[in-house]
mmCIF file of the C-alpha atoms, coordinates in Angstrom:
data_MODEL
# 
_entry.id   MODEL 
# 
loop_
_atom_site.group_PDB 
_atom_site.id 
_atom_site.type_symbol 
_atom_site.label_atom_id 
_atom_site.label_alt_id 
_atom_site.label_comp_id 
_atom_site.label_asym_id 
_atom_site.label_entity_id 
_atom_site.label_seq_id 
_atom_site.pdbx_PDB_ins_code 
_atom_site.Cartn_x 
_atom_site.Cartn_y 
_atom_site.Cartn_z 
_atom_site.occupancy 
_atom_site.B_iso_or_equiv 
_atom_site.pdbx_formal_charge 
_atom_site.auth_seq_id 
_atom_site.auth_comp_id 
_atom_site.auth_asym_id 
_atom_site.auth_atom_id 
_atom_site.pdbx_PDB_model_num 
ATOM 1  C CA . UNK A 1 1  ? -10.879 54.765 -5.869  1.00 0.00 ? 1  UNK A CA 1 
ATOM 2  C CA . UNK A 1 2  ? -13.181 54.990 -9.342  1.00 0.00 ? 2  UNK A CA 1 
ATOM 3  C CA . UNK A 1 3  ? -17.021 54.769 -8.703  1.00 0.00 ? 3  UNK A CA 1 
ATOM 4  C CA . UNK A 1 4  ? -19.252 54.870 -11.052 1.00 0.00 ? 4  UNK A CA 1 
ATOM 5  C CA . UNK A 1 5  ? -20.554 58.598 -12.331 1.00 0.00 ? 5  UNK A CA 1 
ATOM 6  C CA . UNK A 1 6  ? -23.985 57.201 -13.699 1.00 0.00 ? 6  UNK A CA 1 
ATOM 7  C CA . UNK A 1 7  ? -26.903 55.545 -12.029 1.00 0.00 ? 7  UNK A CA 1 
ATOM 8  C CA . UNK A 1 8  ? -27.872 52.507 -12.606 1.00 0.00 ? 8  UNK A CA 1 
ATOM 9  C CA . UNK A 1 9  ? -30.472 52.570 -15.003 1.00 0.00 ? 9  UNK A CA 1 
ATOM 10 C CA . UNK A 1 10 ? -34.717 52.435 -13.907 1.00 0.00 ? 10 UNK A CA 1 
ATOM 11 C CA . UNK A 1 11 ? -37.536 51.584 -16.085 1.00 0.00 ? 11 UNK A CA 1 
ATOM 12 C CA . UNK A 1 12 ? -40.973 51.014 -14.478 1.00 0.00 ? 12 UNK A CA 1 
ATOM 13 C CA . UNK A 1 13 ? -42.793 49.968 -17.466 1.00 0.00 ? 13 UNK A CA 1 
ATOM 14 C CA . UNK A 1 14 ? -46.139 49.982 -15.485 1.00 0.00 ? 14 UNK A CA 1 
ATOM 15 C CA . UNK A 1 15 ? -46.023 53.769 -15.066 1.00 0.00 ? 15 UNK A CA 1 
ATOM 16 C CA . UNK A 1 16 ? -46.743 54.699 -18.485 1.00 0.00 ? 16 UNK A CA 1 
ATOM 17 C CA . UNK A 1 17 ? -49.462 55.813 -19.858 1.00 0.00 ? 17 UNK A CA 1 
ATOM 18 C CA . UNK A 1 18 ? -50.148 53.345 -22.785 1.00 0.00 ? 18 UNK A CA 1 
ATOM 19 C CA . UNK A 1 19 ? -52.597 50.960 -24.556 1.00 0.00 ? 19 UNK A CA 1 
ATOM 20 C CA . UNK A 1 20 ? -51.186 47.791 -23.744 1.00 0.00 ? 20 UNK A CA 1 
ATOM 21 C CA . UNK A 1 21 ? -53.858 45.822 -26.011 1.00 0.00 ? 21 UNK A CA 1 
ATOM 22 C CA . UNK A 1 22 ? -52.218 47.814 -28.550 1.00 0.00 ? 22 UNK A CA 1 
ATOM 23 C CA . UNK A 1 23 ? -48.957 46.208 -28.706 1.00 0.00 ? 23 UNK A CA 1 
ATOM 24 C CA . UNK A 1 24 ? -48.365 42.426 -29.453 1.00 0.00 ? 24 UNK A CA 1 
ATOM 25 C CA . UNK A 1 25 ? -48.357 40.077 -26.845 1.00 0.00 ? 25 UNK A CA 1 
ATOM 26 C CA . UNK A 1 26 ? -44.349 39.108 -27.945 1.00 0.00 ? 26 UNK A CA 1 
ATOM 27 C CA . UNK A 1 27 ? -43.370 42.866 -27.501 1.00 0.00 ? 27 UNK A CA 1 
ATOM 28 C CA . UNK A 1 28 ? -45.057 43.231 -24.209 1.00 0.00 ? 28 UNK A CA 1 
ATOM 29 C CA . UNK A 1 29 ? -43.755 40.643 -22.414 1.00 0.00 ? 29 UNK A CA 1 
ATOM 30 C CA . UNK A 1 30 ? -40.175 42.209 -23.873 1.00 0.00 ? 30 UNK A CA 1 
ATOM 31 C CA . UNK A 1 31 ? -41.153 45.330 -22.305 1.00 0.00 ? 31 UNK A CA 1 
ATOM 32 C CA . UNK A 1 32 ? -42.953 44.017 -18.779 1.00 0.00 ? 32 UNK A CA 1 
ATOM 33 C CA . UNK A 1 33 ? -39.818 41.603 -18.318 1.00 0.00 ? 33 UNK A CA 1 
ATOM 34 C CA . UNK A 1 34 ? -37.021 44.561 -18.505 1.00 0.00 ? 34 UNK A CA 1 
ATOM 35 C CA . UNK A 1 35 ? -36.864 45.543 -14.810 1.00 0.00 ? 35 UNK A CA 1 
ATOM 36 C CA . UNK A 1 36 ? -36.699 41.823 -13.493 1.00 0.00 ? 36 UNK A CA 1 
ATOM 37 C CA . UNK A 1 37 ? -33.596 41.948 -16.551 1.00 0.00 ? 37 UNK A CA 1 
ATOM 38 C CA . UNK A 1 38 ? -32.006 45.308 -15.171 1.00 0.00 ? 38 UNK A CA 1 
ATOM 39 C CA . UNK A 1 39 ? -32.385 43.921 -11.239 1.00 0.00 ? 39 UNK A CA 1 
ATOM 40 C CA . UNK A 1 40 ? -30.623 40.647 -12.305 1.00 0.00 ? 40 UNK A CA 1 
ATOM 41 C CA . UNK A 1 41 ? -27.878 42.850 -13.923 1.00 0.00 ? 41 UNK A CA 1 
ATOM 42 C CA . UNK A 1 42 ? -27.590 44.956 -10.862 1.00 0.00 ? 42 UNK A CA 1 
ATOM 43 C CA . UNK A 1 43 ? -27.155 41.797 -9.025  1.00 0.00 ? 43 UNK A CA 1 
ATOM 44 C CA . UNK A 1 44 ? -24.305 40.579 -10.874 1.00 0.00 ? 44 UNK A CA 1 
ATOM 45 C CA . UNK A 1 45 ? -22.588 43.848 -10.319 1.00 0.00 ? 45 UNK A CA 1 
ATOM 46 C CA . UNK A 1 46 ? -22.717 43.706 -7.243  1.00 0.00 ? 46 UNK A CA 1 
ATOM 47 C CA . UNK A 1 47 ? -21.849 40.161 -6.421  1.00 0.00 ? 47 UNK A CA 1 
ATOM 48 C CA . UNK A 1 48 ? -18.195 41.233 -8.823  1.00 0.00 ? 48 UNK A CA 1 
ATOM 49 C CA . UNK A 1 49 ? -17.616 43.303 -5.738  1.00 0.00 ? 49 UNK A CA 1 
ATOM 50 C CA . UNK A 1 50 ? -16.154 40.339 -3.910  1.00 0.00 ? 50 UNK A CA 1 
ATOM 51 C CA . UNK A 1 51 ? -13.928 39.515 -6.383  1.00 0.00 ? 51 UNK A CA 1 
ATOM 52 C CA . UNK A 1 52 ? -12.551 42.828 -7.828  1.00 0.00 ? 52 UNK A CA 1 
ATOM 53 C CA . UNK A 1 53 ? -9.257  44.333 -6.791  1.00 0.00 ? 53 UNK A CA 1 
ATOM 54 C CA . UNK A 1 54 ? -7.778  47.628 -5.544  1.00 0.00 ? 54 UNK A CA 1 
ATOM 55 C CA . UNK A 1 55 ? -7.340  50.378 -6.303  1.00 0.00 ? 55 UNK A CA 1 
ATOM 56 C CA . UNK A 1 56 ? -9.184  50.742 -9.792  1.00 0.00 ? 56 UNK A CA 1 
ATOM 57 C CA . UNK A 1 57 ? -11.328 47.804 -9.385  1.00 0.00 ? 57 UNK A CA 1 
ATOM 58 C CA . UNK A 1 58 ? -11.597 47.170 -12.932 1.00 0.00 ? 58 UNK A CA 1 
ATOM 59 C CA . UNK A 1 59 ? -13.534 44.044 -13.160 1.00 0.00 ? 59 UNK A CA 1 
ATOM 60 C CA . UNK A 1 60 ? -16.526 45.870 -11.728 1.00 0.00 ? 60 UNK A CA 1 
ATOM 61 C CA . UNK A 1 61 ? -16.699 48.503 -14.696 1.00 0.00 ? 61 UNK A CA 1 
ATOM 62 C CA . UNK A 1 62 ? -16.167 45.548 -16.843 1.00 0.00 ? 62 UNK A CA 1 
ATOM 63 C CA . UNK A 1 63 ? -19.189 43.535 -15.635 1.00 0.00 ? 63 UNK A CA 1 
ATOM 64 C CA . UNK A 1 64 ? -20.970 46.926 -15.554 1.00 0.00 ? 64 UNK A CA 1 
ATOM 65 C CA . UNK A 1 65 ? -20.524 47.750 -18.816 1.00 0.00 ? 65 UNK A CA 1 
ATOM 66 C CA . UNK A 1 66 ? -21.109 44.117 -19.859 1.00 0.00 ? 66 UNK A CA 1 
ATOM 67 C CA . UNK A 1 67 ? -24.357 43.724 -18.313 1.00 0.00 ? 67 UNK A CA 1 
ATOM 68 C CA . UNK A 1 68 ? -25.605 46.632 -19.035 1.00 0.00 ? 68 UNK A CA 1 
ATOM 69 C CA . UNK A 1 69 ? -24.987 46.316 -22.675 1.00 0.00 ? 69 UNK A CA 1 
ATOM 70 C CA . UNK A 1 70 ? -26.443 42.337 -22.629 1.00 0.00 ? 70 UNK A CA 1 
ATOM 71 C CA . UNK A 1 71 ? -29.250 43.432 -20.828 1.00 0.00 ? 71 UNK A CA 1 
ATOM 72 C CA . UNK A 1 72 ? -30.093 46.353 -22.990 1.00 0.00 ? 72 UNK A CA 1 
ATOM 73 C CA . UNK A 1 73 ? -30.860 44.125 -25.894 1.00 0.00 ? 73 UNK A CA 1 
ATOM 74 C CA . UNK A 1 74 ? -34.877 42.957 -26.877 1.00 0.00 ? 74 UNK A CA 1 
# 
């Protein structure tokens, strides 16, 4: 069976040292708003699970590499 050989990916914007009055309101938002993006991704993934068949399960690295690639995008 193929599993995936990378993570999936983690960005806690909130950890980072940085002067948010610095950046525009637009870009922040963009920035703040990527982990609720990345969890929604994650949840599509796994939801392809139920509908992906042995033994490659190709429709889950499809919708992996799909999301992943949407979600990546500001």
């Amino acid at each position: 069976m193929r599993e995936p050989q990378v993570k999936n990916p983690e960005f806690k914007p909130r950890s980072i040292d940085v002067e948010w009055e610095s950046i525009s309101p637009k870009i922040m938002y963009k920035i703040l708003v990527l982990p609720i993006k990345i969890k929604q991704a994650i949840k599509l993934i796994d939801s392809t699970i139920e509908i992906a068949n042995p033994p490659d399960y190709e429709e889950i690295f499809e919708e992996r590499q799909y999301q992943y690639a949407l979600k990546r995008n500001i």
